[in-house]
Biopython code that builds the backbone (N, CA, C, O; Angstrom):
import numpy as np
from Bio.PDB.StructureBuilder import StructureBuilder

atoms = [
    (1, "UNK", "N", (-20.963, -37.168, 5.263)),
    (1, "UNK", "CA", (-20.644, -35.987, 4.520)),
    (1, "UNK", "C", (-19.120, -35.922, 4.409)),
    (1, "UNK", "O", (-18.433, -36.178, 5.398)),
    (2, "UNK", "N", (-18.596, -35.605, 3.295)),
    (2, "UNK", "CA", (-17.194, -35.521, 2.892)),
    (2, "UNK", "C", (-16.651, -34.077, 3.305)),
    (2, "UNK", "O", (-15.598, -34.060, 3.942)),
    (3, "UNK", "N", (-17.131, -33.139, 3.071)),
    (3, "UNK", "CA", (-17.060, -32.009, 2.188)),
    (3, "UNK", "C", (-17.858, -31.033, 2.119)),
    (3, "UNK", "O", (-18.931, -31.276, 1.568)),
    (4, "UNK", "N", (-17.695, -30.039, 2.485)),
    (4, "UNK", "CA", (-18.150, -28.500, 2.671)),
    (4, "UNK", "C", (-18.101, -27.255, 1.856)),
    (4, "UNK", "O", (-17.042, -27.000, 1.283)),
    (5, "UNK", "N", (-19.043, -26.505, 1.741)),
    (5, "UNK", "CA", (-18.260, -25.036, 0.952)),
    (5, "UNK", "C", (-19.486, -24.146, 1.497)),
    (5, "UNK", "O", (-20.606, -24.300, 1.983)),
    (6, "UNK", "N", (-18.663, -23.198, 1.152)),
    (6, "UNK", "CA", (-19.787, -22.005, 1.263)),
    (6, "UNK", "C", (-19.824, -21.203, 0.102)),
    (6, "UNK", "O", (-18.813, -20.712, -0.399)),
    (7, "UNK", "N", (-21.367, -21.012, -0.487)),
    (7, "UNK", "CA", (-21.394, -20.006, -1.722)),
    (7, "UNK", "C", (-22.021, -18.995, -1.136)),
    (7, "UNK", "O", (-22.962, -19.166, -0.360)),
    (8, "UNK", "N", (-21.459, -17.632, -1.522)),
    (8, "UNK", "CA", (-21.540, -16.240, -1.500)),
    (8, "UNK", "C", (-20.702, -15.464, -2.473)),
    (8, "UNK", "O", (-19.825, -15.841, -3.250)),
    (9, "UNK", "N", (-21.295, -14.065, -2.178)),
    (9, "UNK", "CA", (-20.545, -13.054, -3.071)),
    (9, "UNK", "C", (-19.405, -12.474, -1.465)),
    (9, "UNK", "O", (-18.541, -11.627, -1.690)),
    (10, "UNK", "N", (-19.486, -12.757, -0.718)),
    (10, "UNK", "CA", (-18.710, -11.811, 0.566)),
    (10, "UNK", "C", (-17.589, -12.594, 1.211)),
    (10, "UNK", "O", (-17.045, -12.430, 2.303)),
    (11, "UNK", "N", (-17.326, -13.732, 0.002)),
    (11, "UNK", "CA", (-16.513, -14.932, 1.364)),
    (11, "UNK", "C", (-15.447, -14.648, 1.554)),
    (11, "UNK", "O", (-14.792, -15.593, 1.994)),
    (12, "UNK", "N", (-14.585, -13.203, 1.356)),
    (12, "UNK", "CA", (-13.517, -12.703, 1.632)),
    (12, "UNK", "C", (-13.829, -12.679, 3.522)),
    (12, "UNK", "O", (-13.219, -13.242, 4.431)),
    (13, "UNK", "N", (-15.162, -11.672, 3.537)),
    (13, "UNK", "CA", (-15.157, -11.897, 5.202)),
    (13, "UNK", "C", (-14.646, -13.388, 5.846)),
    (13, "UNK", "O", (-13.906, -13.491, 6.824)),
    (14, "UNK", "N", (-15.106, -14.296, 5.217)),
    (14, "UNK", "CA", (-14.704, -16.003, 5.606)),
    (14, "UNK", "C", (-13.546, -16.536, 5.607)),
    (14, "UNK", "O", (-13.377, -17.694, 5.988)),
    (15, "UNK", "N", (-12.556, -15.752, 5.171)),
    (15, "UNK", "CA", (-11.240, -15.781, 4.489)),
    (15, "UNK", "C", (-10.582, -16.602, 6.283)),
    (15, "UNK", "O", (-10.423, -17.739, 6.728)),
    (16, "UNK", "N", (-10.377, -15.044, 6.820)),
    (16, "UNK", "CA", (-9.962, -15.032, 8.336)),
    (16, "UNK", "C", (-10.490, -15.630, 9.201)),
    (16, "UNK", "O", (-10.063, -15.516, 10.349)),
    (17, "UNK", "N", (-11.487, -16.379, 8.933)),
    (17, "UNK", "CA", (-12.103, -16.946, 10.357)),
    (17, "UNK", "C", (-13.791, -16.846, 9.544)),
    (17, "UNK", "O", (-13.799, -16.967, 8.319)),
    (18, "UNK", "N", (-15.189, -16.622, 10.300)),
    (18, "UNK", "CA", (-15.070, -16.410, 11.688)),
    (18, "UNK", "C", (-14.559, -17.039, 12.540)),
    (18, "UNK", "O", (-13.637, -17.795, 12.235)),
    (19, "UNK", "N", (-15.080, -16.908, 14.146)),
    (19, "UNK", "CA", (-14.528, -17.828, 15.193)),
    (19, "UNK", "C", (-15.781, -18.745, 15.140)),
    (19, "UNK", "O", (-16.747, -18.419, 15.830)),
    (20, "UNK", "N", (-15.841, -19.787, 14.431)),
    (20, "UNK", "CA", (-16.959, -20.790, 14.661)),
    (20, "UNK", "C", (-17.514, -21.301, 15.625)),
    (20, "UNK", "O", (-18.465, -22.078, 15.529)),
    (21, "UNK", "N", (-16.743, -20.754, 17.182)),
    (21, "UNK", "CA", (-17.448, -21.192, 18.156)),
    (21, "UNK", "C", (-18.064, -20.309, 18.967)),
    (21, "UNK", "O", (-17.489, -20.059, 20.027)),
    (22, "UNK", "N", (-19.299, -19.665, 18.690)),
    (22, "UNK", "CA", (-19.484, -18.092, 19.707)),
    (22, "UNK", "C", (-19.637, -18.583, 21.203)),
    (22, "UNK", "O", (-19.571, -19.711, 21.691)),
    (23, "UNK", "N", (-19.885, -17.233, 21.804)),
    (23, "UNK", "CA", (-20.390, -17.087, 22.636)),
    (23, "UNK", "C", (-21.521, -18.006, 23.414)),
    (23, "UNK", "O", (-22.252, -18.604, 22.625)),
    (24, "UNK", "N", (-21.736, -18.180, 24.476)),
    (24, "UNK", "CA", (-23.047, -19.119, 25.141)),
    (24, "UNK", "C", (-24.227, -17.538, 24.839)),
    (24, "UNK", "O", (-24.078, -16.342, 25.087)),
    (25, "UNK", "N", (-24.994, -18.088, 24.404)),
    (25, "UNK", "CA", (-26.359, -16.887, 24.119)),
    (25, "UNK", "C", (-26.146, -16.153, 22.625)),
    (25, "UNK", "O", (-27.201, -15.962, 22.020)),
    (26, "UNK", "N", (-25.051, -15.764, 22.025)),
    (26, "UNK", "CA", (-24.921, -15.228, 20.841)),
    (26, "UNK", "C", (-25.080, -16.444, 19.759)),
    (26, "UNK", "O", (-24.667, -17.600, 19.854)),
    (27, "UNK", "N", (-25.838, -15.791, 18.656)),
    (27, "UNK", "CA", (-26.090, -16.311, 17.433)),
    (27, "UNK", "C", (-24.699, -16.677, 16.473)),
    (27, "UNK", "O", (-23.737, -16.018, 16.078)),
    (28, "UNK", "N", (-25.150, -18.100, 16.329)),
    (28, "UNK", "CA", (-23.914, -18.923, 15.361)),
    (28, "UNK", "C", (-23.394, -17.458, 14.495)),
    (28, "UNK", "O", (-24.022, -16.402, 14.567)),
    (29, "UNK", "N", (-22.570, -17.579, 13.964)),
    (29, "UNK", "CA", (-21.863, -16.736, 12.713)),
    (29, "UNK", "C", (-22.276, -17.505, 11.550)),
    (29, "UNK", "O", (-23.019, -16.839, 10.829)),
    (30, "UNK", "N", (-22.008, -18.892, 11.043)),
    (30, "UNK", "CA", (-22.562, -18.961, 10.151)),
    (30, "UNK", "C", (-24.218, -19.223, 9.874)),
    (30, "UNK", "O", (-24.820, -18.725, 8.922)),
    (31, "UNK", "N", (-24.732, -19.960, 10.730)),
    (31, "UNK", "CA", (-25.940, -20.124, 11.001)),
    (31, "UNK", "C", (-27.585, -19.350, 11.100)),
    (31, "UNK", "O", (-28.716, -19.471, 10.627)),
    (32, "UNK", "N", (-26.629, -18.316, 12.271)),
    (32, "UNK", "CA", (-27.944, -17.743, 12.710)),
    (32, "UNK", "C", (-27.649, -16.343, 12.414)),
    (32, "UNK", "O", (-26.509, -16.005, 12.096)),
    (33, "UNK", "N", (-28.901, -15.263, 12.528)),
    (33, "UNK", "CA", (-28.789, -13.791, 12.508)),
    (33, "UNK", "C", (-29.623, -12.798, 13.698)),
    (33, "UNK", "O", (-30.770, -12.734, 14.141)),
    (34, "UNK", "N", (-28.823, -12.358, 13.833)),
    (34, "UNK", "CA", (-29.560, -11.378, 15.101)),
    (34, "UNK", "C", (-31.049, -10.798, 14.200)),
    (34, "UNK", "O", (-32.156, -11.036, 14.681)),
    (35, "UNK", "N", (-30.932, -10.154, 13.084)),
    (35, "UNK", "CA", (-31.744, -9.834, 12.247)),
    (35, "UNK", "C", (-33.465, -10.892, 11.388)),
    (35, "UNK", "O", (-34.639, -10.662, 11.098)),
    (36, "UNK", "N", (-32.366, -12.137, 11.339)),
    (36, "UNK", "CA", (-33.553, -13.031, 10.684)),
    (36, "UNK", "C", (-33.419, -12.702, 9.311)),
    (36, "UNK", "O", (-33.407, -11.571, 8.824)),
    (37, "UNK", "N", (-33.290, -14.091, 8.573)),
    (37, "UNK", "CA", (-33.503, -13.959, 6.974)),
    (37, "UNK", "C", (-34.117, -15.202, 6.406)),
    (37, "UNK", "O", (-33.595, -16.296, 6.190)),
    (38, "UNK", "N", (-35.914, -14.595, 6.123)),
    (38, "UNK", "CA", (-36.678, -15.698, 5.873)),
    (38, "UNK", "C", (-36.359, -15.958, 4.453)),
    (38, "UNK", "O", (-36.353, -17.129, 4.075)),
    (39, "UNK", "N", (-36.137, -15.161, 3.757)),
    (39, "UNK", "CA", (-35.659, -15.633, 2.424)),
    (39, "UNK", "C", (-34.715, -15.063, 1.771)),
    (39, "UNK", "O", (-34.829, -14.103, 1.009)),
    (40, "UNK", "N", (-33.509, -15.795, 2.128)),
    (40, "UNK", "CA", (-32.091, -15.151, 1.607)),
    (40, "UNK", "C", (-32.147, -14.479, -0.094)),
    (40, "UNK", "O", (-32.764, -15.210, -0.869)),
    (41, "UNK", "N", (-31.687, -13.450, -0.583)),
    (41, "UNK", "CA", (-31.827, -13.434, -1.872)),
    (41, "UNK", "C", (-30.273, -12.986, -2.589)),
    (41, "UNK", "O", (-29.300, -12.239, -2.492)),
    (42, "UNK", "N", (-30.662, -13.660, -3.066)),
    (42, "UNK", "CA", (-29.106, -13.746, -4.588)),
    (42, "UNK", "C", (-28.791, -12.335, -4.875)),
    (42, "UNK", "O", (-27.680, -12.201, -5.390)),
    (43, "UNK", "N", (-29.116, -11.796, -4.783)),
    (43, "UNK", "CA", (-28.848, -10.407, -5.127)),
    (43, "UNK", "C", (-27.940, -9.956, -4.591)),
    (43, "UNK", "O", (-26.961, -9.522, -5.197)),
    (44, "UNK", "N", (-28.095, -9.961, -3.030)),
    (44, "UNK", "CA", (-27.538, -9.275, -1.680)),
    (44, "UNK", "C", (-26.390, -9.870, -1.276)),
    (44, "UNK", "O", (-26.240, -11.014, -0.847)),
    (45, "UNK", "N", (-25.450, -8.862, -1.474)),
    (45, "UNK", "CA", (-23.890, -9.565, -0.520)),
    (45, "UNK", "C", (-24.500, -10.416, 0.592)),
    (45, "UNK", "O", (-25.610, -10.352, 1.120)),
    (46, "UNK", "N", (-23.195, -11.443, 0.850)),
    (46, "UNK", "CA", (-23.344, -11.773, 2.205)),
    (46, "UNK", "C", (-23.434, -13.667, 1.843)),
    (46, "UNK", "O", (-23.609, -14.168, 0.733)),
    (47, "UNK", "N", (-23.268, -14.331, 3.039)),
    (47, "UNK", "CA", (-23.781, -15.611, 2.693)),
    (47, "UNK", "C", (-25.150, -15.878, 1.732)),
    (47, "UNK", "O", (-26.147, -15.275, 2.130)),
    (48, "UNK", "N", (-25.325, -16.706, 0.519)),
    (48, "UNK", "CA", (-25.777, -17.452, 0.123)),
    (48, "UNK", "C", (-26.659, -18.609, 0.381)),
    (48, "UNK", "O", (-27.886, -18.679, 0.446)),
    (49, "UNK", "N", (-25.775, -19.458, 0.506)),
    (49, "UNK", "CA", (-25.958, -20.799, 0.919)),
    (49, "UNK", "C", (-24.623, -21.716, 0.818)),
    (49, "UNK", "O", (-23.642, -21.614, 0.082)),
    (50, "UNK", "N", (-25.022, -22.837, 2.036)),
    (50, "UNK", "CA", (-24.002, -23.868, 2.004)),
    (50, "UNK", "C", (-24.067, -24.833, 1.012)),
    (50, "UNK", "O", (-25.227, -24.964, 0.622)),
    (51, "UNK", "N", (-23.056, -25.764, 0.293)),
    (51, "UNK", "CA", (-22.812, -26.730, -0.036)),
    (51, "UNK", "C", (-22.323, -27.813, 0.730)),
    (51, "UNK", "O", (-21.469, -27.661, 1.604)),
    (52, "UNK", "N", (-22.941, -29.137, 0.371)),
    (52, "UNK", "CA", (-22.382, -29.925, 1.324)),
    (52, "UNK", "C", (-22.194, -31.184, 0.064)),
    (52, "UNK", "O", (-22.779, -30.937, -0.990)),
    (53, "UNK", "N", (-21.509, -32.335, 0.131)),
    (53, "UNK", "CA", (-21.288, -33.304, -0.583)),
    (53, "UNK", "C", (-21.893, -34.322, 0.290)),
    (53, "UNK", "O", (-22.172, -33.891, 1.409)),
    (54, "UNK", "N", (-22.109, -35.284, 0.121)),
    (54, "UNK", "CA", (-23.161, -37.059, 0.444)),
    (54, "UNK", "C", (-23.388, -37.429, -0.379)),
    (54, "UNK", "O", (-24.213, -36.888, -1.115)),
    (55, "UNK", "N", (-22.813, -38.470, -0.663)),
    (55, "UNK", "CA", (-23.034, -39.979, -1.634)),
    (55, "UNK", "C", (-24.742, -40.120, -1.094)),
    (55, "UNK", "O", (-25.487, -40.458, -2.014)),
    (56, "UNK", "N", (-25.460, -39.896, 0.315)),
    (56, "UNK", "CA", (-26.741, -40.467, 0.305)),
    (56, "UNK", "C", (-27.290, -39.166, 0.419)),
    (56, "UNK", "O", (-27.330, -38.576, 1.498)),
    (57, "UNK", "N", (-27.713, -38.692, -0.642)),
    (57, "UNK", "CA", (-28.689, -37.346, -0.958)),
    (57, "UNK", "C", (-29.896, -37.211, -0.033)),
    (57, "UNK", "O", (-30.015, -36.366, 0.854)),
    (58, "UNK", "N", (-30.636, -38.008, -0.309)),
    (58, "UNK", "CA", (-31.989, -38.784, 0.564)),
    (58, "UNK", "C", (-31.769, -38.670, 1.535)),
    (58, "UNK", "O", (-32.521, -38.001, 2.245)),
    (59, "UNK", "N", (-30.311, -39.434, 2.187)),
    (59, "UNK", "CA", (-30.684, -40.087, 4.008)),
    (59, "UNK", "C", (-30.423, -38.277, 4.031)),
    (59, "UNK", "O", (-31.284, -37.454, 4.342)),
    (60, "UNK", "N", (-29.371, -38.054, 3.720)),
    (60, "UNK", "CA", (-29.128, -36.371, 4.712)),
    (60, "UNK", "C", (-30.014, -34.978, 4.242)),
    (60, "UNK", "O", (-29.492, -33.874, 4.396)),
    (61, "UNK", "N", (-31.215, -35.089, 3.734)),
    (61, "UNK", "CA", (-32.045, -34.454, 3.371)),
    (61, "UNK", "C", (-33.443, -34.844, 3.968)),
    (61, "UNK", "O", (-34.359, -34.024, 3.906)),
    (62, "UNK", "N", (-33.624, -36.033, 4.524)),
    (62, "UNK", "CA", (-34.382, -36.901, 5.722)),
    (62, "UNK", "C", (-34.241, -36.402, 6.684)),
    (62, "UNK", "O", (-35.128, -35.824, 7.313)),
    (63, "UNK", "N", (-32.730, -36.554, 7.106)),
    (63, "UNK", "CA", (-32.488, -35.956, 8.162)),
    (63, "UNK", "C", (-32.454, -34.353, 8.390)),
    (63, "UNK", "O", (-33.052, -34.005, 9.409)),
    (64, "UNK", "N", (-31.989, -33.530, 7.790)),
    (64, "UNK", "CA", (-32.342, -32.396, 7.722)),
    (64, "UNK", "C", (-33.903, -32.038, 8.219)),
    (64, "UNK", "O", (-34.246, -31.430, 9.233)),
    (65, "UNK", "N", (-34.743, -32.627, 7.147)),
    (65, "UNK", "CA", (-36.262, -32.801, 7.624)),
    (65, "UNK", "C", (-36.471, -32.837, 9.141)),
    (65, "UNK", "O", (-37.051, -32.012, 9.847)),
    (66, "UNK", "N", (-35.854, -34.006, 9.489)),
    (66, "UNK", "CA", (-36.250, -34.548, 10.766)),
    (66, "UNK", "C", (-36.003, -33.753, 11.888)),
    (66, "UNK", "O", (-36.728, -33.704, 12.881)),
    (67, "UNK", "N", (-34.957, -33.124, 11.712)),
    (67, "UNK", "CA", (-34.351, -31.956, 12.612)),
    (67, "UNK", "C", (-34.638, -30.540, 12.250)),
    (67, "UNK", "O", (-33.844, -29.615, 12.417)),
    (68, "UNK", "N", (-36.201, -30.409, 11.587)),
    (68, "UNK", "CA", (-36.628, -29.342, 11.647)),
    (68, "UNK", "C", (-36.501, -28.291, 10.095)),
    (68, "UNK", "O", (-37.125, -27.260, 9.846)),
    (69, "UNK", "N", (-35.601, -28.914, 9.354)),
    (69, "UNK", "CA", (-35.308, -27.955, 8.149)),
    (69, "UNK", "C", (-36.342, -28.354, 7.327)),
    (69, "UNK", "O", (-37.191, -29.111, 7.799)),
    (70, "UNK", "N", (-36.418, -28.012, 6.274)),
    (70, "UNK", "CA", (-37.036, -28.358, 4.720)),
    (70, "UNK", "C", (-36.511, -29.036, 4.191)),
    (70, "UNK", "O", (-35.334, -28.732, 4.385)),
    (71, "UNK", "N", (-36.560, -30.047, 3.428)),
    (71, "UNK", "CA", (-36.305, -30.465, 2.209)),
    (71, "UNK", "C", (-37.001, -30.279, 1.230)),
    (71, "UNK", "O", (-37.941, -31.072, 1.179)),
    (72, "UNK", "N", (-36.938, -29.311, 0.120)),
    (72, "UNK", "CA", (-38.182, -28.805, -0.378)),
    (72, "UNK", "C", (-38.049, -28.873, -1.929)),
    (72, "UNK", "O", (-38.967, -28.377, -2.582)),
    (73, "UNK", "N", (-37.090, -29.388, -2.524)),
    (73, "UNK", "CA", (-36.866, -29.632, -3.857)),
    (73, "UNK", "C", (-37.085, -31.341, -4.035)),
    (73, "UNK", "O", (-37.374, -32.104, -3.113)),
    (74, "UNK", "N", (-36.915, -31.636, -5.156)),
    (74, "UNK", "CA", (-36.572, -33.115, -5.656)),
    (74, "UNK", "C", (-35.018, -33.081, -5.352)),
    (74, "UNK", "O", (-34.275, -32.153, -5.032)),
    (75, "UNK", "N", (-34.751, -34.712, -5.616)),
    (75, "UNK", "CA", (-33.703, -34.675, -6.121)),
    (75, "UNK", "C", (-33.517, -34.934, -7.277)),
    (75, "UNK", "O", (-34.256, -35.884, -7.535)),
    (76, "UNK", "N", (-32.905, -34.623, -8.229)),
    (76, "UNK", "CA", (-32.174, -34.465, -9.534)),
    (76, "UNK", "C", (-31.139, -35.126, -10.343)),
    (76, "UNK", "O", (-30.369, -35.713, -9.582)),
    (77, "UNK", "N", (-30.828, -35.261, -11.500)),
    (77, "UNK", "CA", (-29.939, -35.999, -11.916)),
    (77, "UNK", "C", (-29.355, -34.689, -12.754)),
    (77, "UNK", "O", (-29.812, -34.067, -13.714)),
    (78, "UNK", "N", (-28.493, -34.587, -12.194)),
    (78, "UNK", "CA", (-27.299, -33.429, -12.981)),
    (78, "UNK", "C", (-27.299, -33.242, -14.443)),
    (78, "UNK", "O", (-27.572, -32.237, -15.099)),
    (79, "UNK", "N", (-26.802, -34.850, -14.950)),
    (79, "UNK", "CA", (-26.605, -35.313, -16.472)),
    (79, "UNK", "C", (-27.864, -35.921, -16.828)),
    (79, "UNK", "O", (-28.175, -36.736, -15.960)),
    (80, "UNK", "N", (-28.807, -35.842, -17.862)),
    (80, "UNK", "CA", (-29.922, -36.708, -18.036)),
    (80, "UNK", "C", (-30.056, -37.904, -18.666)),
    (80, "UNK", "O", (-31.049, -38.468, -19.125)),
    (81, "UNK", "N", (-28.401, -38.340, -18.600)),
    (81, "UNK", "CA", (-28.330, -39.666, -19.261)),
    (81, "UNK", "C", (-27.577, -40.699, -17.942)),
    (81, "UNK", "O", (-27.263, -41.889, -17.986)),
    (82, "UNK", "N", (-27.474, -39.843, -16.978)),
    (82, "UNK", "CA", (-26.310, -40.827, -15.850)),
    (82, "UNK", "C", (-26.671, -40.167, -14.656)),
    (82, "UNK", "O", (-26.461, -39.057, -14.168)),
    (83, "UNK", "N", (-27.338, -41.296, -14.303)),
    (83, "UNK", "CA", (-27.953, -40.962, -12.723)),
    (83, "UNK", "C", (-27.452, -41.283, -11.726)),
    (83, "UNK", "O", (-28.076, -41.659, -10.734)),
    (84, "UNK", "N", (-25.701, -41.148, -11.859)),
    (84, "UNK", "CA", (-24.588, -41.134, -10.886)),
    (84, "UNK", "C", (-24.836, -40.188, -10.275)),
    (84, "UNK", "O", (-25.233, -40.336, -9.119)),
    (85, "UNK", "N", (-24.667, -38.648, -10.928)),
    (85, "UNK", "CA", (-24.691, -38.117, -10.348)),
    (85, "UNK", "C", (-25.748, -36.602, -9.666)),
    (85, "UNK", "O", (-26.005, -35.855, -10.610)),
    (86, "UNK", "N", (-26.265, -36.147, -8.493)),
    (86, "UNK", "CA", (-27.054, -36.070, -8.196)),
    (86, "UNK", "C", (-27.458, -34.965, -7.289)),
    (86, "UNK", "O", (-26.915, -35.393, -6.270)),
    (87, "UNK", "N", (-28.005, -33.880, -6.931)),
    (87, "UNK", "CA", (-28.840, -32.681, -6.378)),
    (87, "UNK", "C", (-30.067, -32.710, -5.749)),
    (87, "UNK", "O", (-31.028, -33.324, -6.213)),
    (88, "UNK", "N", (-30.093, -31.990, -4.568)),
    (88, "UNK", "CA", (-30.924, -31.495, -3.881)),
    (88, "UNK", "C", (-30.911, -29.823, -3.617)),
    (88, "UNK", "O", (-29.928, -29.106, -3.807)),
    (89, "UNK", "N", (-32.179, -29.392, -3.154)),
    (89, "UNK", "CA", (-31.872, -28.055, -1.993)),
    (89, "UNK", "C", (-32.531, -28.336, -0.781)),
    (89, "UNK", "O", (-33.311, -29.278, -0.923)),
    (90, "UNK", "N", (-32.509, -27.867, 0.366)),
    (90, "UNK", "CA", (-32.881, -28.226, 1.694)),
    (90, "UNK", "C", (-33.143, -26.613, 2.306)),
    (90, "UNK", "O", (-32.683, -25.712, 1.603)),
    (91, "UNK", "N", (-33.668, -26.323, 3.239)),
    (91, "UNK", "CA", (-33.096, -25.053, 4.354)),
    (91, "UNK", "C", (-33.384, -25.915, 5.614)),
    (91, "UNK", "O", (-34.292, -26.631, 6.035)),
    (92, "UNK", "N", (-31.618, -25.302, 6.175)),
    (92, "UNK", "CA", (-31.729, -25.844, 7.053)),
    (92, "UNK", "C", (-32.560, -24.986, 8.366)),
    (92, "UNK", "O", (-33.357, -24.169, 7.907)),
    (93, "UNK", "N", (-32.516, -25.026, 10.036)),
    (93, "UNK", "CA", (-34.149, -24.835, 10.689)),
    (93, "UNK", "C", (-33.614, -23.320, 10.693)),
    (93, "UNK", "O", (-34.387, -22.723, 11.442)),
    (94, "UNK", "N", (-32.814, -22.570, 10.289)),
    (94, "UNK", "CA", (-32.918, -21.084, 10.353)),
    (94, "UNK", "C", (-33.129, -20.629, 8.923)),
    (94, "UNK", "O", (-32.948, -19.471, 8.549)),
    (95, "UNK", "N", (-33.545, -21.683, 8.113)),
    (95, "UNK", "CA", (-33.636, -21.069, 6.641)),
    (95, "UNK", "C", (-32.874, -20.740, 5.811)),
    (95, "UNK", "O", (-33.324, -20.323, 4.744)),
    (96, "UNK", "N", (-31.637, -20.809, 5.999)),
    (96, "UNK", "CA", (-30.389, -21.371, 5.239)),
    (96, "UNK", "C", (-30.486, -21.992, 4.500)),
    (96, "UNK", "O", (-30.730, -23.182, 4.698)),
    (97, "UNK", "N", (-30.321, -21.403, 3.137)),
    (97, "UNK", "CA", (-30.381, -22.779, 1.894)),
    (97, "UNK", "C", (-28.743, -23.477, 2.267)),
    (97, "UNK", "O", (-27.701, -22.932, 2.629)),
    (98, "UNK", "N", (-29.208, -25.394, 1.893)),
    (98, "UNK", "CA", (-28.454, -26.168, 1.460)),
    (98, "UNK", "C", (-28.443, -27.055, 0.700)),
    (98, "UNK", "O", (-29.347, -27.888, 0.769)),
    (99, "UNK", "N", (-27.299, -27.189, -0.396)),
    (99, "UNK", "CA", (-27.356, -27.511, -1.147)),
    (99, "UNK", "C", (-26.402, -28.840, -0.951)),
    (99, "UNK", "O", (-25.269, -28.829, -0.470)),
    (100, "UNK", "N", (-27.212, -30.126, -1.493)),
    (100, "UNK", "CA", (-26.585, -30.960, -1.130)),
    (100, "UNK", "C", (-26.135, -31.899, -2.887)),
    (100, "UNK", "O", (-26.975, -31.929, -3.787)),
    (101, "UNK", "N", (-24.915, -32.474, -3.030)),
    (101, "UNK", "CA", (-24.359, -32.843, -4.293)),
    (101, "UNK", "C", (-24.006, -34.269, -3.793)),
    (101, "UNK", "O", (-23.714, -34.570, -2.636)),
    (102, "UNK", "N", (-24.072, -34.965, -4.700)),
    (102, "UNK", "CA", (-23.535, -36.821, -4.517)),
    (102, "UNK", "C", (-22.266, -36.683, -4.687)),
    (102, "UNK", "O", (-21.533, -37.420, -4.027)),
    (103, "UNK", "N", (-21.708, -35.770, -5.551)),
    (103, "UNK", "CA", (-20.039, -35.884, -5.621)),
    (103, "UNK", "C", (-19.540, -34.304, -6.044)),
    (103, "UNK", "O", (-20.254, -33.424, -6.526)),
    (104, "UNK", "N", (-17.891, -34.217, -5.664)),
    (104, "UNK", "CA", (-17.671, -32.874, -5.629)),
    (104, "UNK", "C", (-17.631, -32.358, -7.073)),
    (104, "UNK", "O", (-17.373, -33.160, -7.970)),
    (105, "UNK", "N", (-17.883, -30.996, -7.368)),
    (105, "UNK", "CA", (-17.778, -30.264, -8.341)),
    (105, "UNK", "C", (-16.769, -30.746, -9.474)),
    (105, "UNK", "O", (-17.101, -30.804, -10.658)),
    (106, "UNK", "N", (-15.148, -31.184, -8.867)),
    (106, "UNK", "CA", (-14.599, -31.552, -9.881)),
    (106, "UNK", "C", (-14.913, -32.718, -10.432)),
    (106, "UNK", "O", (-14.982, -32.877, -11.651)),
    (107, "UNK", "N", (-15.122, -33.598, -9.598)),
    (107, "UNK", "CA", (-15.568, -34.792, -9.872)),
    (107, "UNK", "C", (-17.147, -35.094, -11.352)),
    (107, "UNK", "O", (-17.263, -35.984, -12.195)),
    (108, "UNK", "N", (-17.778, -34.249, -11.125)),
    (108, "UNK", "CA", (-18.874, -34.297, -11.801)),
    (108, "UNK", "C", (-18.910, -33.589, -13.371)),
    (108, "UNK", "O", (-19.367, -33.888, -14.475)),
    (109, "UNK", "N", (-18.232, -32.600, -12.835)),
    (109, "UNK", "CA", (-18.054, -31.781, -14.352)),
    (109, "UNK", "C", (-16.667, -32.270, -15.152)),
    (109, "UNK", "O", (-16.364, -31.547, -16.101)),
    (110, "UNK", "N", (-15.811, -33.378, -14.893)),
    (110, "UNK", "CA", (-15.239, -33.190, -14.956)),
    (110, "UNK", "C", (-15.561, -34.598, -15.524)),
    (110, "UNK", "O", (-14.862, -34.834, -16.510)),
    (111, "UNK", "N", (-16.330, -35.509, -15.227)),
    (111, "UNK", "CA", (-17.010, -36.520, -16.327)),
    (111, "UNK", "C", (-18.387, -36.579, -16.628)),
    (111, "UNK", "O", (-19.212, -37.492, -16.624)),
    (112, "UNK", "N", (-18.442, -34.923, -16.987)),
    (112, "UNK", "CA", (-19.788, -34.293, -18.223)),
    (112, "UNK", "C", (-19.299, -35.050, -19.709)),
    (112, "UNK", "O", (-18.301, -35.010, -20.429)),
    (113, "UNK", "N", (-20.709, -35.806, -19.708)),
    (113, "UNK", "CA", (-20.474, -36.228, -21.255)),
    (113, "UNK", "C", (-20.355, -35.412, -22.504)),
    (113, "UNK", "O", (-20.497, -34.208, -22.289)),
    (114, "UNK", "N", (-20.193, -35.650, -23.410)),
    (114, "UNK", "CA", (-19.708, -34.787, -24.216)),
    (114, "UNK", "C", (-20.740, -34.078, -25.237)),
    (114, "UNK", "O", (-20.335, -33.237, -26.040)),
]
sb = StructureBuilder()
sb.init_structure("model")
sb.init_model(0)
sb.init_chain("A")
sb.init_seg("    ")
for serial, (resi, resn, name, xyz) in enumerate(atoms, 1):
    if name == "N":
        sb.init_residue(resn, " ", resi, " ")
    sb.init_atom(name, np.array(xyz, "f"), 0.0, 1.0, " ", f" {name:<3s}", serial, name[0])
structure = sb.get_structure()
């Protein structure tokens, strides 16, 4: 994995921190919720979902699997003429959507055919 992001409407909170390393017994900050959210929705402030970049879509969506998440979409070809470049979604084991891309945002839109 290259490359990280986080999509939300709230990522000003993300601005400052959090402290990514909690407490022994307290729930991750980005990860986990004292509350539980079986199905995050677009609507609602707050984290989204992660982005992650991998050239191997497959192996790290395998793995995800393997360690308990979903991989629950296909993967995709962005452009339907160039199967460079490439999409998944996953949740990872707290149900966290992730979204995984073969190459970064600029990179891709940025040789959208015409």
């Amino acid at each position: 994995m290259v490359a990280c992001g986080i999509c939300g409407t709230d990522l000003h909170e993300y601005e400052s921190g959090p402290d990514l390393t909690p407490n022994e017994g307290e729930p991750h900050p980005l990860f986990e919720s004292t509350e539980g959210k079986p199905n995050p929705d677009p609507t609602q402030s707050g984290l989204f979902h992660l982005c992650v970049i991998d050239e191997d879509i497959e192996g790290l969506a395998t793995r995800i699997d393997e360690a308990g998440g979903d991989h629950y979409s296909e993967v995709w070809q962005i452009f339907e003429d160039d199967d460079q470049y490439t999409q998944t979604y996953c949740r990872d084991t707290y149900g966290d959507l992730v979204e995984i891309y073969s190459h970064s945002h600029e990179r891709i839109y940025s040789n959208r055919p015409d």
